[in-house]
C-alpha positions, 0 to 999 in steps of 0.5 A, spaced: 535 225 211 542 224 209 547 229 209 552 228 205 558 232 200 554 234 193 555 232 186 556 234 180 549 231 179 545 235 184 547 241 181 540 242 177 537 241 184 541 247 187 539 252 181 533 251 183 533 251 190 537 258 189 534 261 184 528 261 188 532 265 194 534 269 189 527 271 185 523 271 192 527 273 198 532 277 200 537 272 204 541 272 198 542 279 194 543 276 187 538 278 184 539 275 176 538 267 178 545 264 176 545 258 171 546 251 172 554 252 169 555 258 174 552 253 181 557 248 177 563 252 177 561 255 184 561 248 187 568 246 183 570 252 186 568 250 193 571 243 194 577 244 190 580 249 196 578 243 201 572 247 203 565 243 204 559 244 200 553 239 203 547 237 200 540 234 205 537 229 201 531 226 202 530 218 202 527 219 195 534 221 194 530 228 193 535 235 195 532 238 200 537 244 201 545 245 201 549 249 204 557 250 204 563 254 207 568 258 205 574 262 207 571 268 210 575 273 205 582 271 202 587 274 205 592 269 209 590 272 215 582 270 214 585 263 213 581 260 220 575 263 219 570 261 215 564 264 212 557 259 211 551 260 206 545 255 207 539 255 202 533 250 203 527 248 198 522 253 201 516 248 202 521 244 208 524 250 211 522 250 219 523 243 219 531 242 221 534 241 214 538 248 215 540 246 222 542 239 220 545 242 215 549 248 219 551 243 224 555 238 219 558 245 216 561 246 222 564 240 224 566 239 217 570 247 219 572 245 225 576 239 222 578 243 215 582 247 221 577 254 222 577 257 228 570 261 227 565 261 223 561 267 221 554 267 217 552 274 213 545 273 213 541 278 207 535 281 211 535 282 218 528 280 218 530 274 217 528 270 223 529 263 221 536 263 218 538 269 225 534 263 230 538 257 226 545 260 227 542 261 234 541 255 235 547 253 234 551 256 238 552 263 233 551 271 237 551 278 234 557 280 232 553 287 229 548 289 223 550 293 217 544 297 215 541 298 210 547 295 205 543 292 199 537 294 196 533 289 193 525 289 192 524 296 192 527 297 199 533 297 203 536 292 206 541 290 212 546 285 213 546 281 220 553 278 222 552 272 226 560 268 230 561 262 233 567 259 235 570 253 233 575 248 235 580 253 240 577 260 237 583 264 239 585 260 245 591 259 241 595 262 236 594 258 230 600 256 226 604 261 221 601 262 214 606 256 210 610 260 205 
């Protein structure tokens, strides 16, 4: 498996991916699948600021999954802590393509200068995604009940942190002006 940044040409395969995130679970609460134009803009959007957006590939040169980070929020002050989203093809989850992919997400974070990374994980049933982040180094940082409602049911946010880098061992520099 090859982790690698993705291309304009692996957008129909991140629809894809994504769109069954969306029309089947509730790690993601879009609920309208977006469109090949729409992934394409988001990805430009992601790699203009420097941030990373990865794909796996298989040696069929087949995308197994992608995932990538932004800024948190972005107030200048969120400017050290990122925010990461991984989705991967449904008939390989369980199989270390998320967690390959999560762990090079935070290298990648932590040479961009971020200090924390976050994940906001739709559902808080959703063990895999929870026992990945663990795995890796991520803790509760607290559950927000009941936020979405998707499928005909309520459904809770879990905020998982990890440190990067110095976390807050130091003071990072001030904002340029």
């Amino acid at each position: 498996m090859l982790i690698r940044d993705a291309t304009e040409a692996d957008v129909p395969a991140i629809t894809e991916i994504y769109a069954h995130h969306v029309l089947h679970g509730t790690g993601t609460f879009e609920e309208e699948p977006p469109t090949e134009a729409e992934m394409a803009e988001r990805l430009q959007r992601v790699q203009s600021r420097g941030w990373a957006w990865l794909v796996a590939e298989a040696p069929a040169q087949t995308v197994l999954g992608y995932a990538y980070f932004t800024q948190f929020r972005d107030r200048s002050a969120y400017r050290h802590t990122a925010e990461d989203a991984i989705y991967v093809r449904d008939d390989v989850r369980g199989q270390g393509v998320g967690k390959a992919l999560v762990q090079a997400l935070i290298e990648r974070a932590e040479k961009a200068g971020f200090r924390q990374m976050l994940a906001v994980i739709g559902d808080s049933e959703n063990i895999g995604s929870v026992g990945l982040h663990i795995s890796l180094g991520f803790r509760q940082a607290g559950v927000m009940r009941s936020v979405g409602a998707k499928f005909g049911r309520w459904v809770d946010v879990v905020v998982m942190q990890r440190v990067i880098g110095d976390g807050d061992r130091s003071l990072p520099d001030p904002p340029a002006r």
